[in-house]
C-alpha positions in Angstrom: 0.0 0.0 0.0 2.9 2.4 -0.9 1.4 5.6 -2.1 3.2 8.0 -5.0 4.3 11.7 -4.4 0.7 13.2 -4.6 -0.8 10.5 -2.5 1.7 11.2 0.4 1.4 14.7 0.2 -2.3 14.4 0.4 -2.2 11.8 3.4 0.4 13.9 4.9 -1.5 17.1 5.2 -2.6 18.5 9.3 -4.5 21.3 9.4 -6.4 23.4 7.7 -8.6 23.5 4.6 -7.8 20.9 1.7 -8.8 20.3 -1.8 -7.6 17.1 -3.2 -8.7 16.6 -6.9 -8.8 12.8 -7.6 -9.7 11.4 -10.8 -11.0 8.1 -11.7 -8.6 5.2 -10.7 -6.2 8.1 -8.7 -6.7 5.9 -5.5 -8.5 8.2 -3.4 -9.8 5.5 -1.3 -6.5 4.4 0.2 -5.3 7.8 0.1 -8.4 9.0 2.2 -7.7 5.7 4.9 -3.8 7.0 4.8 -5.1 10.5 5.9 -6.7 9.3 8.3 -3.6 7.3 9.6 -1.6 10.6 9.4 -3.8 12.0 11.9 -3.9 9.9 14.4 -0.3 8.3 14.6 1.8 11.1 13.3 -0.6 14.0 14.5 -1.8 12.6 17.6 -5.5 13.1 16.6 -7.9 11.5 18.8 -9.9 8.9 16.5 -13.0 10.0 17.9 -12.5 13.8 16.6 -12.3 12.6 13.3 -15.7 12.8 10.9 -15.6 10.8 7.2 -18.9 12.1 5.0 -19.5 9.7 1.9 -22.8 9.4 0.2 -23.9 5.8 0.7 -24.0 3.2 3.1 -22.0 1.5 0.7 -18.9 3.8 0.5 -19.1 4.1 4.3 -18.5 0.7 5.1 -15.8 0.5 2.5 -13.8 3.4 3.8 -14.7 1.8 6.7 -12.7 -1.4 5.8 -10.2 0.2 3.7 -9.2 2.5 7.1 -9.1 -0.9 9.1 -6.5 -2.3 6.8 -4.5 0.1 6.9 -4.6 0.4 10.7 -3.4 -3.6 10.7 -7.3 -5.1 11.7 -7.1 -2.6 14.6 -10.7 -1.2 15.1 -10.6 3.0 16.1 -13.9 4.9 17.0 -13.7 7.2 14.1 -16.6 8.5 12.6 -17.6 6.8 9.3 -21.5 8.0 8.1 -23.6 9.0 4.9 -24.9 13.1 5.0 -27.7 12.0 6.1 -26.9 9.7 8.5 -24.7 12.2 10.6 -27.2 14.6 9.8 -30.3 12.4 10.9 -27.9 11.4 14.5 -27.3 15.1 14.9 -31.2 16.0 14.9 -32.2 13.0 16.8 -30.1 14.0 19.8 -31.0 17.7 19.7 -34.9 17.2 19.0 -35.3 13.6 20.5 -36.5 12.1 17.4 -38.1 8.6 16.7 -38.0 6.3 14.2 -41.4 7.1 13.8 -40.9 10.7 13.2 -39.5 10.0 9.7 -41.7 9.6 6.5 -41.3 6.6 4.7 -41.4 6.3 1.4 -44.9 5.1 1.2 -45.9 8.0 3.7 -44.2 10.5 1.0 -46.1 8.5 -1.7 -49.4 8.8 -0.5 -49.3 12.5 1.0 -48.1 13.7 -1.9 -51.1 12.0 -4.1 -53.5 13.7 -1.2 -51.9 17.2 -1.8 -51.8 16.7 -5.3 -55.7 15.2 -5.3 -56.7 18.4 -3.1 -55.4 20.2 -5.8 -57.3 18.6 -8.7 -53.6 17.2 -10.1 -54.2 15.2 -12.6 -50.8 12.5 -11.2 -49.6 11.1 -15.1 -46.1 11.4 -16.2 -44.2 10.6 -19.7 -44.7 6.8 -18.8 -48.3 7.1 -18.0 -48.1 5.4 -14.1 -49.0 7.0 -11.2 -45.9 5.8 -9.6 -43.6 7.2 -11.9 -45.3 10.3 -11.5 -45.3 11.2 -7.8 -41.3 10.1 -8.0 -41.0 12.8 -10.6 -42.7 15.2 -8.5 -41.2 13.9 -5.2 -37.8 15.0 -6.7 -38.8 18.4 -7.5 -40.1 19.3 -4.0 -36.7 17.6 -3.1 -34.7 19.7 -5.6 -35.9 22.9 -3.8 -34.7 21.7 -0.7 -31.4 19.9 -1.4 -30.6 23.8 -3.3 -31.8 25.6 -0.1 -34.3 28.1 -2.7 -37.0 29.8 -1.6 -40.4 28.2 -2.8 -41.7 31.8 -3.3 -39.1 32.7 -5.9 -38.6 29.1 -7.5 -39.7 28.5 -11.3 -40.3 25.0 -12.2 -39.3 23.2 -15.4 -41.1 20.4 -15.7 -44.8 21.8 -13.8 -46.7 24.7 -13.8 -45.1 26.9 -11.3 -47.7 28.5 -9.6 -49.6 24.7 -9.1 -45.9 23.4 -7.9 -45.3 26.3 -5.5 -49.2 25.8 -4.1 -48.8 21.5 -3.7 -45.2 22.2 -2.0 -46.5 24.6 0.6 -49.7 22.1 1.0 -47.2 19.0 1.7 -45.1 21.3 3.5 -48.1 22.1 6.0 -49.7 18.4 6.4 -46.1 17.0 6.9 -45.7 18.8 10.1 -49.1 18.6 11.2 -48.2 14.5 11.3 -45.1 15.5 13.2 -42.7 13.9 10.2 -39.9 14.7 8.4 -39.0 13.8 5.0 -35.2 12.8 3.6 -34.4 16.1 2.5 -35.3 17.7 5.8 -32.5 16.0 7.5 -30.1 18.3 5.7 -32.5 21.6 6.0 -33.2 21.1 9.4 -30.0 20.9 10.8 -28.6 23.7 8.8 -31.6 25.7 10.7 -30.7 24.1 13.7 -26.9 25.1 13.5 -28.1 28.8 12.5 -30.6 29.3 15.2 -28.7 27.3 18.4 -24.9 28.6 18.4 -24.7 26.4 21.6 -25.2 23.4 19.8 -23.3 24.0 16.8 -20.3 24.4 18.9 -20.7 21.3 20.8 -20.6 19.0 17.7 -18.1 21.5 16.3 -15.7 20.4 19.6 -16.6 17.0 18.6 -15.7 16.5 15.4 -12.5 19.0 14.9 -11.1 17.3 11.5 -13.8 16.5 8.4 -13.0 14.7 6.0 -15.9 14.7 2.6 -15.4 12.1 0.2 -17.2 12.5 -3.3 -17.5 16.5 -3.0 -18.0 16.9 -6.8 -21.1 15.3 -5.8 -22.6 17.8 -2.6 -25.7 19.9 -2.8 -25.7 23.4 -0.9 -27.6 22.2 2.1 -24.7 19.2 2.7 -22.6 21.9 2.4 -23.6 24.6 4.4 -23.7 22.0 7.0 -20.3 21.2 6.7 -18.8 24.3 6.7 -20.3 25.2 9.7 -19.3 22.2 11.2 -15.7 22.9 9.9 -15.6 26.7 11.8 -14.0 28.1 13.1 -10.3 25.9 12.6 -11.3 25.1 8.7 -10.3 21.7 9.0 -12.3 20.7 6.2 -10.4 18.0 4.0 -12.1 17.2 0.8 -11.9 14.7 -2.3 -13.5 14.9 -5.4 -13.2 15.2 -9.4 -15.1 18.3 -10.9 -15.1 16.2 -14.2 -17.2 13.4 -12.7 -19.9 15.5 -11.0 -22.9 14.2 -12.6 -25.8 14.4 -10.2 -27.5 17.7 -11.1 -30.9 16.5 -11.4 -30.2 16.2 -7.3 -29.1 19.2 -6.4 -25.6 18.7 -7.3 -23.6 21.5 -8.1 -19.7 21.4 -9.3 -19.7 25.0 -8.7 -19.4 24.3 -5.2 -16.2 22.1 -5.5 -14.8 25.3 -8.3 -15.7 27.9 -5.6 -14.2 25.9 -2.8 -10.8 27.9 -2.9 -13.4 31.3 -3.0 -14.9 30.1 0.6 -11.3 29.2 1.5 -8.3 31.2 -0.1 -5.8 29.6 1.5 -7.0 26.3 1.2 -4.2 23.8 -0.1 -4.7 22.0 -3.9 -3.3 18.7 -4.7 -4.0 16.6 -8.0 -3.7 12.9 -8.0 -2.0 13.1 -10.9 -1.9 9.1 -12.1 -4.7 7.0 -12.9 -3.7 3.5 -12.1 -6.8 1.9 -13.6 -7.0 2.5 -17.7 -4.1 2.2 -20.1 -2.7 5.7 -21.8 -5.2 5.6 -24.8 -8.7 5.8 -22.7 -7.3 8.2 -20.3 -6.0 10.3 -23.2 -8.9 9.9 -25.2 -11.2 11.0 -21.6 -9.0 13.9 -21.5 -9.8 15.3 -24.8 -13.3 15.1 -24.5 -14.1 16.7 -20.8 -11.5 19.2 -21.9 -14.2 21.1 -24.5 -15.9 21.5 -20.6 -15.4 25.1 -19.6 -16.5 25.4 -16.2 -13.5 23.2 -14.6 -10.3 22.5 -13.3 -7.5 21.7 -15.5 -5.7 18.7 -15.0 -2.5 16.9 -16.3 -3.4 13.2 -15.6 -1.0 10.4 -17.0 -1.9 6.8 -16.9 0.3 4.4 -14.8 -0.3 1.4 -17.5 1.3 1.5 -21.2 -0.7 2.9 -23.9 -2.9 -0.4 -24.5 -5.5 -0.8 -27.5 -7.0 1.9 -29.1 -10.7 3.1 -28.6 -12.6 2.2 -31.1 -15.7 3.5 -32.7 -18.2 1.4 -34.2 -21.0 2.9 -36.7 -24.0 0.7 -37.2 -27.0 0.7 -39.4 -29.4 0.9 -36.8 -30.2 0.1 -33.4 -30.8 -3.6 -34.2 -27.3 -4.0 -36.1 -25.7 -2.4 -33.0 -27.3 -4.7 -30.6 -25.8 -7.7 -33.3 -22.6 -6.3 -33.2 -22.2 -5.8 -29.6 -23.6 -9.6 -29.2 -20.7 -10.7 -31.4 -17.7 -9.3 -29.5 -19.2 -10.1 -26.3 -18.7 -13.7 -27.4 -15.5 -13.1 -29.2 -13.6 -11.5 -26.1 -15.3 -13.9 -23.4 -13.6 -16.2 -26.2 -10.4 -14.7 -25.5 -10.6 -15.1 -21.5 -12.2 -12.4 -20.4 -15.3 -13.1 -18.2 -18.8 -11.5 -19.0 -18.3 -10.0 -15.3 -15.6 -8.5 -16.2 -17.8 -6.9 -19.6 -20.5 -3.5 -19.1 -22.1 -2.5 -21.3 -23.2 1.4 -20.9 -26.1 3.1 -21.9 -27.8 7.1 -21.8 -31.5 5.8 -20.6 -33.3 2.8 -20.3 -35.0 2.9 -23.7 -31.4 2.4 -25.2 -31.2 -0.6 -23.8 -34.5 -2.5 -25.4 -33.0 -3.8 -28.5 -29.5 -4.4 -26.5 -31.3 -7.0 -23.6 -33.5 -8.7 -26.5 -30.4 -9.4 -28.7 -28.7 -10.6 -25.7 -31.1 -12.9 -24.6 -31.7 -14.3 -27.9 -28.5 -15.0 -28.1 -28.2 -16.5 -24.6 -25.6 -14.0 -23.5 -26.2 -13.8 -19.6 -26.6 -10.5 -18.3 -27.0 -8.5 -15.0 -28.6 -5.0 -14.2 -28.2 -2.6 -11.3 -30.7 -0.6 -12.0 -34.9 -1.9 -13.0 -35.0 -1.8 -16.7 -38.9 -1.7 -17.5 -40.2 -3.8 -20.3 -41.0 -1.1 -23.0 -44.2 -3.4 -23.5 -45.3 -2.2 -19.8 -45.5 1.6 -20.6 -48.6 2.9 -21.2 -48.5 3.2 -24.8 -46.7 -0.5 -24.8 -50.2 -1.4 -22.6 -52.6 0.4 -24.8 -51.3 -1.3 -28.5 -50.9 -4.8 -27.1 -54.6 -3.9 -26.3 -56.1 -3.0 -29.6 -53.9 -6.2 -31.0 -55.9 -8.4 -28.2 -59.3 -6.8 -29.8 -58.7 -7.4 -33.3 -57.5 -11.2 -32.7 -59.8 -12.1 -30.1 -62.8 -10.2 -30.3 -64.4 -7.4 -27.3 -62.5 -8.3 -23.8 -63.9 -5.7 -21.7 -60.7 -4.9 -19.7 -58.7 -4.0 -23.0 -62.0 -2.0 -24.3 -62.1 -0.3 -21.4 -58.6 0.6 -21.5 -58.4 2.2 -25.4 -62.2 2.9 -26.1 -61.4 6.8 -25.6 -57.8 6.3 -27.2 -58.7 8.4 -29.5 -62.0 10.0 -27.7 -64.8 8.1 -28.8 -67.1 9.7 -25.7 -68.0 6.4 -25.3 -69.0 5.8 -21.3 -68.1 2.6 -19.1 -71.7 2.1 -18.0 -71.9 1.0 -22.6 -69.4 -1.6 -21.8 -71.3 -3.3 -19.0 -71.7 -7.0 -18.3 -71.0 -8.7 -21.5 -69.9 -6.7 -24.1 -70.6 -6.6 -28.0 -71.1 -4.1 -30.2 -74.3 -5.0 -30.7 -74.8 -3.9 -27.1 -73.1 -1.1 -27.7 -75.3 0.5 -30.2 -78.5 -0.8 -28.4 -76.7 1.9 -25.4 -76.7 4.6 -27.7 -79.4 3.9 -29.9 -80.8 7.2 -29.9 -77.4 8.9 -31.1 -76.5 8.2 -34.3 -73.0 9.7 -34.5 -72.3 7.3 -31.4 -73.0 4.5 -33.5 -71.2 5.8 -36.3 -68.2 5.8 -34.1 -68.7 2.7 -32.6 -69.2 0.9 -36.6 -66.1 3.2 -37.5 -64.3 0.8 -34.6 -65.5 -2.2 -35.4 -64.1 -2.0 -39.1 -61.0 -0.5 -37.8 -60.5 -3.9 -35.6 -61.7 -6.1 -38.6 -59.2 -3.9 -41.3 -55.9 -4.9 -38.5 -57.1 -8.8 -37.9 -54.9 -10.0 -40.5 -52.3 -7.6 -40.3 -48.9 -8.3 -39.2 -48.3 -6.9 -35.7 -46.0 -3.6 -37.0 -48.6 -3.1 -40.1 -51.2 -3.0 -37.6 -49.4 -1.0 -34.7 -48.8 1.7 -37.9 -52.7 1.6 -38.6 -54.0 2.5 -34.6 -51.3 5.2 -35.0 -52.0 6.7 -38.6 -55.8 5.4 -39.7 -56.8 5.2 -36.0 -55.7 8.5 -34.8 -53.7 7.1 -31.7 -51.1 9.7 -32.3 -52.9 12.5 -31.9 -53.9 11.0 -29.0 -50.7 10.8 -27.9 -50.3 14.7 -28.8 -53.3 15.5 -26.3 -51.8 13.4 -23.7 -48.4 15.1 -24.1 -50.0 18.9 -24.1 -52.3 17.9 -21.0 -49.6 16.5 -18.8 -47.1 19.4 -20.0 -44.8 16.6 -21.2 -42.6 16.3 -24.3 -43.6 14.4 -27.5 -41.3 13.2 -29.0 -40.5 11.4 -25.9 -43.8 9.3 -26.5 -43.4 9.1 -29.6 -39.7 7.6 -29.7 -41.4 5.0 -27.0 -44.4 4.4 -29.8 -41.8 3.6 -32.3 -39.9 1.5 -29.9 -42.8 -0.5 -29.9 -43.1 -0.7 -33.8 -39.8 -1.3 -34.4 -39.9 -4.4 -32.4 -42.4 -5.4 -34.1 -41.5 -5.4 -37.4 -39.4 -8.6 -36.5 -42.4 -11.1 -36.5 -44.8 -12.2 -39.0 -48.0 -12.7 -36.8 -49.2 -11.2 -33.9 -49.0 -14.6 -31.9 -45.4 -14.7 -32.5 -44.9 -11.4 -31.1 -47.1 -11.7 -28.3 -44.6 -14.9 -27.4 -42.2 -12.7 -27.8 -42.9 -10.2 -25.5 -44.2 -12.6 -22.5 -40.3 -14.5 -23.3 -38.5 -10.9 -22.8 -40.5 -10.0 -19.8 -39.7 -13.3 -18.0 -35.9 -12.6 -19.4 -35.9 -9.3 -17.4 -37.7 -11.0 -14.9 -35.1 -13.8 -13.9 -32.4 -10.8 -14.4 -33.8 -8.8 -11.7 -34.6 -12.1 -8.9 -30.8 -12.8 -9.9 -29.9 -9.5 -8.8 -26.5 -7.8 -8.5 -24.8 -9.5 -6.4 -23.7 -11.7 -9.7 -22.5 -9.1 -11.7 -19.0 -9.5 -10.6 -18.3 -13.4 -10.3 -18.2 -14.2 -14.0 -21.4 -15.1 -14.7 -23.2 -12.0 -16.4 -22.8 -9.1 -18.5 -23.5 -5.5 -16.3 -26.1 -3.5 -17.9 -25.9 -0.1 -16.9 -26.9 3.7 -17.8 -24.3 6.0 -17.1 -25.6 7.5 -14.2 -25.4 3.7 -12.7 -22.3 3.3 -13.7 -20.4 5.2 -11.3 -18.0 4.7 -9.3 -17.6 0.7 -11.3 -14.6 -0.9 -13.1 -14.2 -3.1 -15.8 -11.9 -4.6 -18.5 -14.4 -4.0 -21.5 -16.8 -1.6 -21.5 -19.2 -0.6 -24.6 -21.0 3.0 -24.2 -24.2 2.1 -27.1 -26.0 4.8 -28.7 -23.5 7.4 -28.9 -25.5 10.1 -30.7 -27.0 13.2 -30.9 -30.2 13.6 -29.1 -29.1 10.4 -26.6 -25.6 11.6 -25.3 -26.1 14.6 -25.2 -29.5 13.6 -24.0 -32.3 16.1 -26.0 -33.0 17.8 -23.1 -29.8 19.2 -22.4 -30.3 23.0 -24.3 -28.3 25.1 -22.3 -24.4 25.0 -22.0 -24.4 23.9 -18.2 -26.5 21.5 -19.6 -24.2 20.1 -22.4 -21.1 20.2 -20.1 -23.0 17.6 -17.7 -23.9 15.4 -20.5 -20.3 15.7 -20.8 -19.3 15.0 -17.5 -21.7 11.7 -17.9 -19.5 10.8 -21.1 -16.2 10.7 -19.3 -17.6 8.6 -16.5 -18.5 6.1 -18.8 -15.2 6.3 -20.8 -13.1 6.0 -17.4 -15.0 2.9 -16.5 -12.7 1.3 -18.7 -9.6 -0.8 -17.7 -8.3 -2.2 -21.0 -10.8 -1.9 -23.6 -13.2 1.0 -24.7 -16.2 0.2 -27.8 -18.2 2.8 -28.6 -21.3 2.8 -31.0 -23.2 5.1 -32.4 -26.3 4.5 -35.5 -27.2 6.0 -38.7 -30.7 5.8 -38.7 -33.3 5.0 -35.8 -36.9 4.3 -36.7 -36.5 5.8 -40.0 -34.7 8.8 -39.2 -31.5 10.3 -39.4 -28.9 10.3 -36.6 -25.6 11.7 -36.3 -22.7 10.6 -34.5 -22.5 12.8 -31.1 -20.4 15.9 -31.0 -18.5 14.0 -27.6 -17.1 11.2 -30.1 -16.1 13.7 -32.8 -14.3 15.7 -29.6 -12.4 12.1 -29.4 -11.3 11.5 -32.5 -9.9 15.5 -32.9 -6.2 15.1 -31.9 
């Protein structure tokens, strides 16, 4: 466990602020468990004065061990605890708090829907589910928090921001009427707490005299606030992190924080850990030159312990379906030449770039392992509502997939029509005084008859185009406030899967097959990524903080890395950020893909691979 000139200097530092920059593979781990040596055998540091922040339970335990290690298996009462955690231990004492004082996340769940129902919300998002939904909104009231704004002056994105700013004060007030707090209050209400009750602060400030924050690039302002205060008035405030790999903003992240850290403390000390020790010269170099067209950052000079290795290579495919081909083949070929499918990732923007990817791979009996839930794109809404019309046409009126699309498009017609059992016949006997009802309802019955013998994609492009379903989908996307193209990239998802299979049936077989594929993935779960015996599925958010001798980053294009959202340059540089994370996963190899054409349209290669391939 020797450590190289940056490391030591690092470990070596006593007091004082300190910013150590550590890029992927630098070793900031060991050199963090070092520090921490420093202090207490060279400094004379009492182990219990020491405080180590990370963001998971996870990385606590494993700076836990690492510390342990390095100590010789001798067990010290230092600190080791997630932001909320310490927060959370820090309220309990001052304000006596339970277990039962926190909100769970069912609690959240179903205050929010009683806020949002009080409101007349309609609760839909882009996937259609309820669920989804109240996450999406869950992490806007959170947002707020983690960014310590003021609901009065905050404009919302994603919802009408008068009707956000009405349903956060609402939750607000019934979540204290219930005595609860919620996950983000554990960081809001201690920074309060700190602010209003000097007396306190200064007892956990005698505590815990040296801090140590692992991750920084990753804090939101309330974490921070917290700290610094904790930090006064000696400044002992020791913190690791890579600017390039801060890619949490949809949290509250900020890596203005970590760039303004030598504003908040101008004589704070900067070291780089200068040598990556886990990716051979040609990734690192080729990482380099992409996060480098970033603006808002700190340069670095990083140079990669291992010889210069293979090349990256870029792959161009046809389309999505010839990608998910080629990335089957050289999963076989390299597990050919030794290296295990634990050792093999492949990398992904969302989970809608990975359909065609898990379908090829389970066809081909590749075995593979996800981190994250990867929804069947057959279980979305719009997956829910075609597989519905296909059920009609083939086997006549079921009333529970009539009553799911008989008003997609509006037909007006009511669920009192489709009572007991159904027929059109009975149908028209309902409305037998309205003539343009039955017109609509003979106009459906020869639009089921006209898609009965249809192959599944022919008839999926009929409901869309001669039924009207997409305009449907066009009132559904105004009406919730979300974006349409996003449904309709997820209708031709659907189509293009499709077009595969010559009868419905076969389809249908297919569908149930992938579901129970994704099924068995998830009851495997991750614990199996790692011993050999699956390939890791992961989006680049996921991917963090992972290793691996291959790595493939799919769908390397326009409009999916840099995702279509991102507009603005902060925006673009984060997208960026997410790029080099996935790059840097890599060990020996790095494959990356990008298509020409996706659903019958146009794609070009995205602006972070040309940045690569510009030396």
């Amino acid at each position: 466990m020797s450590l190289n000139h940056a490391q030591k200097a690092a470990a070596a530092h006593k007091d004082g602020p300190c910013m150590v920059l550590a890029g992927p593979g630098s070793g900031k781990t060991l050199t963090i468990a070092k520090r921490i040596e420093y202090l207490i055998t060279e400094y004379k540091v009492r182990p219990e004065e020491i405080l180590v922040i990370t963001f998971t339970k996870y990385a606590a335990n494993e700076m836990k061990d690492r510390f342990c290690q390095v100590m010789g298996n001798v067990r010290m009462p230092v600190t080791f605890g997630t932001f909320h955690g310490i927060y959370y231990g820090i309220l309990k004492w001052a304000y006596r708090l339970n277990q039962g004082n926190l909100l769970t996340d069912m609690e959240r769940e179903a205050l929010l829907r009683q806020t949002a129902g009080q409101l007349e919300w309609e609760l839909t998002g882009e996937s259609g589910d309820e669920r989804e939904a109240l996450k999406e909104l869950a992490a806007e009231v959170g947002n707020v928090k983690n960014n310590c704004l003021d609901i009065e002056a905050y404009e919302s994105k994603r919802y009408k921001t008068s009707l956000f700013r009405e349903l956060y004060r609402l939750y607000e007030s019934e979540k204290k009427k219930l005595k609860k707090i919620d996950f983000e209050d554990m960081l809001i209400l201690c920074r309060e707490l700190f602010l209003k009750r000097p007396d306190i602060l200064k007892k956990w400030q005698e505590k815990f005299r040296y801090i140590l924050v692992d991750e920084f690039q990753d804090v939101n302002q309330a974490q921070y606030d917290v700290v610094r205060l904790l930090a006064k008035p000696k400044g002992n405030l020791f913190v690791v992190g890579d600017d390039d790999q801060s890619i949490y903003g949809f949290r509250g992240a900020k890596p203005g924080i970590m760039l303004d850290f030598a504003k908040d403390y101008p004589k704070a000390r900067r070291i780089l850990l200068d040598v990556n020790y886990r990716s051979t010269a040609h990734i690192v170099n080729g990482a380099l030159r992409v996060i480098r067209h970033n603006e808002e950052r700190y340069d670095k000079k990083i140079r990669a312990q291992k010889g210069n290795g293979d090349t990256i290579h870029v792959q161009e495919a046809a389309n999505p379906t010839a990608e998910g081909e080629y990335v089957l083949e050289k999963l076989r070929e390299y597990k050919g030449k030794g290296i295990p499918y634990g050792e093999m990732a492949v990398l992904y923007r969302t989970s809608l770039d990975a359909r065609v990817l898990t379908e090829a791979l389970a066809k081909g009996q590749v075995p593979f392992v996800m981190k994250e839930k990867i929804d069947s794109v057959y279980d979305h809404f719009i997956g829910r509502d075609l597989i519905s019309y296909l059920h009609l046409a083939q086997e006549g009126l079921e009333r529970k997939h009539l009553l799911r699309v008989a008003n997609r498009p509006k037909r007006y017609l009511s669920r009192d029509s489709m009572e007991g059992q159904v027929s059109f016949e009975s149908m028209r006997n309902f409305y037998c005084d309205k003539a343009w009802m039955i017109d609509r309802i003979d106009q459906l019955e020869w639009d089921l008859k006209m898609m009965k013998d249809k192959p599944p994609y022919a008839a999926i492009q009929y409901i869309r185009k001669g039924m009207g379903y997409d305009g449907f989908l066009k009132e559904y996307a105004d009406g919730n406030h979300i974006s349409l193209d996003e449904l309709k990239e997820t209708a031709d998802e659907i189509w293009l899967s499709a077009r595969e299979y010559r009868t419905v049936k076969e389809w249908f077989d297919h569908i149930e097959n992938y579901k129970a594929v994704l099924n068995e993935q998830r009851d495997k779960g991750w614990k199996q990524t790692k011993d050999g015996q699956g390939v890791s599925l992961l989006t680049l958010h996921g991917a963090k903080g992972l290793e691996y001798e291959l790595v493939f980053i799919i769908g390397g294009n326009e409009g999916s890395i840099p995702y279509r959202k991102a507009k603005l340059n902060q925006e673009i540089e984060e997208e960026r950020r997410m790029f080099y994370v996935g790059m840097t996963r890599a060990k020996t190899r790095l494959i990356i893909s990008y298509v020409k054409e996706k659903n019958g349209k146009a794609l070009s290669p995205s602006r972070f691979i040309e940045e690569l391939l510009l030396v």
